[in-house]
C-alpha positions in Angstrom: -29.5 0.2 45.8 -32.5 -1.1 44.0 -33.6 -3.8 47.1 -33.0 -0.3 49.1 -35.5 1.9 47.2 -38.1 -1.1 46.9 -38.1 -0.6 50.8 -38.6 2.7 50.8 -41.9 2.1 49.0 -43.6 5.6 47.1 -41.1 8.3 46.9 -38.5 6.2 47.5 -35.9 7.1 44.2 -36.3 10.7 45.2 -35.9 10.1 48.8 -32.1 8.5 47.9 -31.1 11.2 45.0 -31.7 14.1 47.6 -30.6 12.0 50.8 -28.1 9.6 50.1 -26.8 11.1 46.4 -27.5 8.4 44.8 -27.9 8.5 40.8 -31.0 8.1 39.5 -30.4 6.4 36.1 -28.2 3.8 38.2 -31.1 3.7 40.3 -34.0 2.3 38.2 -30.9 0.3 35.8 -31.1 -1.9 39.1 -34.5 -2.0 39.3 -34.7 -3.4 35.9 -32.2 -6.1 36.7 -33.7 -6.6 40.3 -37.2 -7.3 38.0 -35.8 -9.2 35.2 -32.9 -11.2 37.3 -30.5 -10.0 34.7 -28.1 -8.0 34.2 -28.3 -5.0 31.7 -25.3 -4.2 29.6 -24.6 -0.9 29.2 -24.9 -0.4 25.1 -22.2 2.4 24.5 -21.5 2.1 21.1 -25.1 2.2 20.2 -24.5 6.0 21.7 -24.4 9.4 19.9 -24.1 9.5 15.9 -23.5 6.5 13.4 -20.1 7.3 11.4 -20.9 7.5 7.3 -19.8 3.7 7.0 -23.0 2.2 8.6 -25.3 4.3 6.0 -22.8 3.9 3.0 -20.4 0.6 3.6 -18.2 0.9 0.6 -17.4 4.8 0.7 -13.8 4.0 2.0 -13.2 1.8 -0.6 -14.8 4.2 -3.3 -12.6 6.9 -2.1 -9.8 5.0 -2.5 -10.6 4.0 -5.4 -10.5 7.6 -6.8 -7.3 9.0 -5.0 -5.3 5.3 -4.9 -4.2 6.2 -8.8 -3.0 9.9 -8.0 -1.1 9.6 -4.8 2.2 10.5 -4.9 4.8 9.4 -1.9 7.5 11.8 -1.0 10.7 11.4 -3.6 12.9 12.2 -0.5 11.3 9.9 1.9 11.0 12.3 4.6 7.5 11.8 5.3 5.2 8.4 5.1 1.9 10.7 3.7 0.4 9.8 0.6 -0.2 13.0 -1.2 -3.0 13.7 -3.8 -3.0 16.9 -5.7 -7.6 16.2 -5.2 -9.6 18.4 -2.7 -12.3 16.8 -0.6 -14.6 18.3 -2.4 -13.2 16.9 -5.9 -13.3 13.7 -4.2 -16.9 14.5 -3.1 -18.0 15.4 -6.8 -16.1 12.2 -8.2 -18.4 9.9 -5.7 -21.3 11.3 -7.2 -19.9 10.9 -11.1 -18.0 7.7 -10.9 -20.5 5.6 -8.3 -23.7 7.3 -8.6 -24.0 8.7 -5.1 -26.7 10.7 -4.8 -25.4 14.3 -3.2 -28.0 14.6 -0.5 -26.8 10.6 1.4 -23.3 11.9 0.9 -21.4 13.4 4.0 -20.0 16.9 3.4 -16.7 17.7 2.5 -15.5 18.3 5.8 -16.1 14.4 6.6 -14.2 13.2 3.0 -11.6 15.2 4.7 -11.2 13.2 8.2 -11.7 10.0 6.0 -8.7 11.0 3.8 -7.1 11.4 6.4 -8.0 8.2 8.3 -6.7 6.4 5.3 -3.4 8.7 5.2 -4.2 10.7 2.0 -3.5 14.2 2.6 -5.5 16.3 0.0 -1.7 18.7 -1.0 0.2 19.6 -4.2 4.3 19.5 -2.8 6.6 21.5 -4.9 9.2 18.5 -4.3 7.0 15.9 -5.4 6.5 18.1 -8.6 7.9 15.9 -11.6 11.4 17.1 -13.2 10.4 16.8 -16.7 7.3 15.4 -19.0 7.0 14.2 -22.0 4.2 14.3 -24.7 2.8 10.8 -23.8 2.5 11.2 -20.0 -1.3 12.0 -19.6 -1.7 9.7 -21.9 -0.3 6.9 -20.2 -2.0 7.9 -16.9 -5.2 7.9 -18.1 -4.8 4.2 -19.4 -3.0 2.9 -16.0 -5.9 4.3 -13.9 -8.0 2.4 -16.2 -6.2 -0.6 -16.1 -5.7 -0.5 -12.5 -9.5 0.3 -11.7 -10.6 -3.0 -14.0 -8.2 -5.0 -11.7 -10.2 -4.4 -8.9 -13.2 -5.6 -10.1 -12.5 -8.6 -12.4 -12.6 -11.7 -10.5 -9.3 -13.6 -10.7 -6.7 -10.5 -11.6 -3.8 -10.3 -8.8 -2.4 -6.7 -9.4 1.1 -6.3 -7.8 3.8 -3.5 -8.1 7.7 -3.8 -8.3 10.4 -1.9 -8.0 14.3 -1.8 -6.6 15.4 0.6 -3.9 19.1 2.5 -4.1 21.7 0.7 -2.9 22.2 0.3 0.8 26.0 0.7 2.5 26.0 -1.7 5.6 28.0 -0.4 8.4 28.8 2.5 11.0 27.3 5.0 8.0 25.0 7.6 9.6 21.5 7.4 7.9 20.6 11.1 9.3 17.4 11.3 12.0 17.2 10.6 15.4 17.2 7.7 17.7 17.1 7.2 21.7 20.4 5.7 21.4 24.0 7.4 21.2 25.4 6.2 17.9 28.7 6.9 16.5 29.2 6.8 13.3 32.0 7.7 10.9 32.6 11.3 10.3 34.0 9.8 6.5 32.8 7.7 3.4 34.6 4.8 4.5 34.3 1.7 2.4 31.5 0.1 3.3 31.4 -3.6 4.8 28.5 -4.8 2.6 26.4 -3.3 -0.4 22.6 -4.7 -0.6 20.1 -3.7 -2.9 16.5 -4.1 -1.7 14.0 -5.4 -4.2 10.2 -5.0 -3.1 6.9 -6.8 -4.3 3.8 -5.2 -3.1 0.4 -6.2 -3.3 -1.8 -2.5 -3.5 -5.0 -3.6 -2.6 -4.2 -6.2 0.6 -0.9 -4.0 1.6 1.1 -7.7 1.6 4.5 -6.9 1.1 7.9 -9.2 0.1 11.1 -7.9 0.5 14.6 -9.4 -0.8 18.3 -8.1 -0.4 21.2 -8.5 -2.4 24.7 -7.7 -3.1 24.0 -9.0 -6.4 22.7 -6.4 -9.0 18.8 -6.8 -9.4 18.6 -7.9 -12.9 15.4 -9.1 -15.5 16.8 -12.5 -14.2 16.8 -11.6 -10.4 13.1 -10.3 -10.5 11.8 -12.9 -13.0 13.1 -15.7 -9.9 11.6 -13.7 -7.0 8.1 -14.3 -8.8 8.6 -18.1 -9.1 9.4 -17.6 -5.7 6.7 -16.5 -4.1 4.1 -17.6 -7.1 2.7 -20.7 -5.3 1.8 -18.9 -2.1 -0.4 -16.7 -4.5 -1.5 -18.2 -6.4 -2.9 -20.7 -3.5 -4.5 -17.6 -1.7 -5.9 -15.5 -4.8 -6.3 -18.1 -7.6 -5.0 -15.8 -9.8 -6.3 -16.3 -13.6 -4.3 -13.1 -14.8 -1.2 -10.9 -13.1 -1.1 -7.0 -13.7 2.5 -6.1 -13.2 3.0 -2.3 -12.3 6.2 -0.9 -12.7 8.4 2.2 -13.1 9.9 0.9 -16.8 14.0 0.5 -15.1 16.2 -0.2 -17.3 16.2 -3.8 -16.0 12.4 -4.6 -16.4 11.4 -2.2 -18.9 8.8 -2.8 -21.6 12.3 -3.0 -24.2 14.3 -5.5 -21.8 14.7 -8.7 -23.8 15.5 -10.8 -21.2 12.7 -9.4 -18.9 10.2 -10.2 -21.7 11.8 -13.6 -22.6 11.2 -14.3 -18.6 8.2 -13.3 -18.5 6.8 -14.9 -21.6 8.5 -18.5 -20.2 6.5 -17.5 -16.8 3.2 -17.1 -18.3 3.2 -20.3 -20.3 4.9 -22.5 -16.9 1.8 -21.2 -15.3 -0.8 -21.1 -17.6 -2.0 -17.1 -17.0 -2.0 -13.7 -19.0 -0.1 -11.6 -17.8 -0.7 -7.9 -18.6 2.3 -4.5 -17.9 1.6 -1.3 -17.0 4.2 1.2 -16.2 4.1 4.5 -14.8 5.7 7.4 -17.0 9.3 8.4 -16.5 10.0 10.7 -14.2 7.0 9.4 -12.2 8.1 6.5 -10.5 6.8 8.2 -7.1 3.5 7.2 -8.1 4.1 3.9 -8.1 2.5 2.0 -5.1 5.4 0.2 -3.6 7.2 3.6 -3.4 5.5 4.1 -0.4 7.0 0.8 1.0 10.1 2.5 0.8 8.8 5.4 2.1 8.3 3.2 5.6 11.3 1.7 5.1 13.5 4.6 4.9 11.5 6.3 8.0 11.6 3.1 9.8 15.2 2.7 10.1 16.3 6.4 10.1 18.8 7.5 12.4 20.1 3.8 13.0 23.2 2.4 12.1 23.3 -0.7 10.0 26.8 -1.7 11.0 25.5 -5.5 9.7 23.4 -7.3 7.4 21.7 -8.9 10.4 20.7 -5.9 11.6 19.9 -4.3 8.4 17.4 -7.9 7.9 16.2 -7.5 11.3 14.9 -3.7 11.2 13.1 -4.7 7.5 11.2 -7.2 9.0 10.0 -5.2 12.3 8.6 -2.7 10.0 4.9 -2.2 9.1 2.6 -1.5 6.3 -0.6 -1.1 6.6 -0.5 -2.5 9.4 1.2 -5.7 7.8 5.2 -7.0 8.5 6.9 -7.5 5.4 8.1 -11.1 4.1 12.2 -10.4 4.2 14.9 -12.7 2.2 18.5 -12.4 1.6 19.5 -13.3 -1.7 22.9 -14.7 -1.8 23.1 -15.5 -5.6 24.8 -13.4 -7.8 23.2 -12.5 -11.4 25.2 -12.1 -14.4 24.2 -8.3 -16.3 24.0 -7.3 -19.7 22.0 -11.2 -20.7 20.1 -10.2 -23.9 18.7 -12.4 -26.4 19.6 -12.6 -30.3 17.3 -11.3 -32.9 15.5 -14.8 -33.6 14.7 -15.1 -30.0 13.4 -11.9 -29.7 11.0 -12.6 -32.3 9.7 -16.0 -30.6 9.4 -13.6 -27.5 7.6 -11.0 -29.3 4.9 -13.4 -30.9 3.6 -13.7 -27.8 3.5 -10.6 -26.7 0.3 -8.0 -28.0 1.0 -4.2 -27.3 -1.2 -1.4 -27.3 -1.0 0.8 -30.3 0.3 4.5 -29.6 1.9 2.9 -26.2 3.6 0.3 -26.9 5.9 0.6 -24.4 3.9 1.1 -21.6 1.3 -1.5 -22.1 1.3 -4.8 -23.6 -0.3 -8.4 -22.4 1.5 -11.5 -22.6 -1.1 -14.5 -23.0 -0.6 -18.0 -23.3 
């Protein structure tokens, strides 16, 4: 087209976008390349307006900063949303408290919105999220596990990582509820069930890295102290972890009271040579907890399937995503003895090591070598 025009000499681009139809921006792009003896590359994405990101790189990760504490996953696990009882606007107001924005190089509320969105916060109180009951340290306890939590992410060296155990599941021709493209019969009764495993999950909040281990075993101090060592070199060899900050719902199993938990925990810090720092959530809050929302995908995930076997049950674990990221998925087939608790003697040893938080002792306490 350009060799073309050249011919035509003066008047020769109008001449073929009247005549012949041809386009004139295409027509003098091949004049350029006809003149240079390269080709020019169209530069699309250079096109229309910059998103927020390019002016202000670390907005996402501010605004997650400020909603990551307060979301709440759905207790019934009928949804995969992360819900924060924050509007954009609050968010917008906290940018400008907690990071120093400045309000005129912030976006407008209407853009916090679609960014919430993009990072699947949805700005809504639920009334079935709403906790059953409170009691009078709750705020208390949230106000020092956002603080906690928000130091983590800035000390150098802190691995923050949340646990929890999920209900137990019934392997076999049980219907789950949902749908699914295939026809599956299930019983119409409560049969016994071929196998009983309950999942235990370890998820890292900040890199959405996920482990997941199922039992028929019962997921005792014991069981949760061993899935650490388990997994504690590959760590420890990515991160270089210097302290861990354990977040947790405070289970009867691995609760701030659990003597064998603390006794494993106190024998786990001085093997490795880190602190070690707890923070739990408040009862009756446990859907705050971060690795709820693992569940959350979990119990989406495999909705409306049967899980007539533990293969299968194995199999649809590890074919889930978080964040993008397949879980790490084990079947423990060691069985752990209940009720271990330690004498009064020992429980002193373990205590000396341990330093709790006045007014919250409980909820918080450090465990250094």
């Amino acid at each position: 087209m350009a060799g073309i025009v050249k011919l035509l000499g003066r008047g020769g681009q109008s001449f073929a976008e009247q005549v012949l139809g041809w386009c004139r921006p295409t027509i003098r792009k091949g004049l350029k390349e006809l003149a240079s003896g390269t080709d020019v590359i169209d530069r699309f994405t250079d096109r229309g307006r910059k998103p927020i990101e390019a002016k202000l790189p670390l907005i996402r990760d501010h605004i997650r900063l400020i909603v990551e504490p307060l979301g709440q996953t759905d207790p019934t696990f009928r949804s995969t949303r992360t819900y924060i009882p924050l509007t954009a606007s609050s968010v917008r107001k906290k940018l400008i408290t907690d990071f120093n924005y400045h309000s005129d190089e912030l976006p407008t509320a209407r853009t916090i919105s679609s960014k919430l969105k993009a990072l699947n916060y949805r700005p809504q109180k639920v009334a079935k999220c709403r906790p059953l009951k409170k009691i009078p340290e709750t705020d208390a306890i949230f106000e020092r596990l956002h603080q906690i939590n928000k130091r983590s992410v800035l000390e150098n060296g802190v691995l923050r990582i949340s646990i929890d155990s999920k209900a137990t599941v019934n392997v076999g021709l049980f219907s789950r509820g949902g749908k699914s493209r295939q026809i599956n019969k299930a019983y119409d009764h409560d049969f016994e069930p071929n196998e009983k495993l309950t999942p235990f999950g370890l998820l890292l909040p900040e890199t959405g890295e996920s482990f997941l281990w199922f039992s028929s075993s019962k997921v005792t101090a014991d069981f949760m102290a061993d899935r650490l060592e388990e997994i504690w070199s590959k760590l420890n060899t990515k991160y270089t972890i210097n302290k861990l900050l354990i977040n947790a719902d405070n289970g009867p199993e691995c609760s701030g009271i659990r003597k064998q938990w603390l006794k494993r925990l106190v024998e786990f810090s001085q093997n490795k040579g880190i602190e070690i720092q707890l923070a739990y959530y408040p009862p009756y809050h446990s859907k705050y907890n971060p690795v709820e929302r693992l569940w959350g995908v979990l119990e989406n995930h495999w909705r409306g399937e049967l899980l007539e076997t533990v293969q299968k049950t194995l199999g649809l674990a590890r074919s889930m995503t978080f964040k993008s990221i397949k879980p790490s998925v084990k079947l423990v087939k060691k069985i752990y003895k209940s009720g271990v608790t330690l004498t009064k003697q020992e429980l002193e040893k373990v205590e000396k090591n341990i330093t709790r938080e006045e007014g919250l002792e409980k909820w918080f306490f450090t465990i250094k070598v």
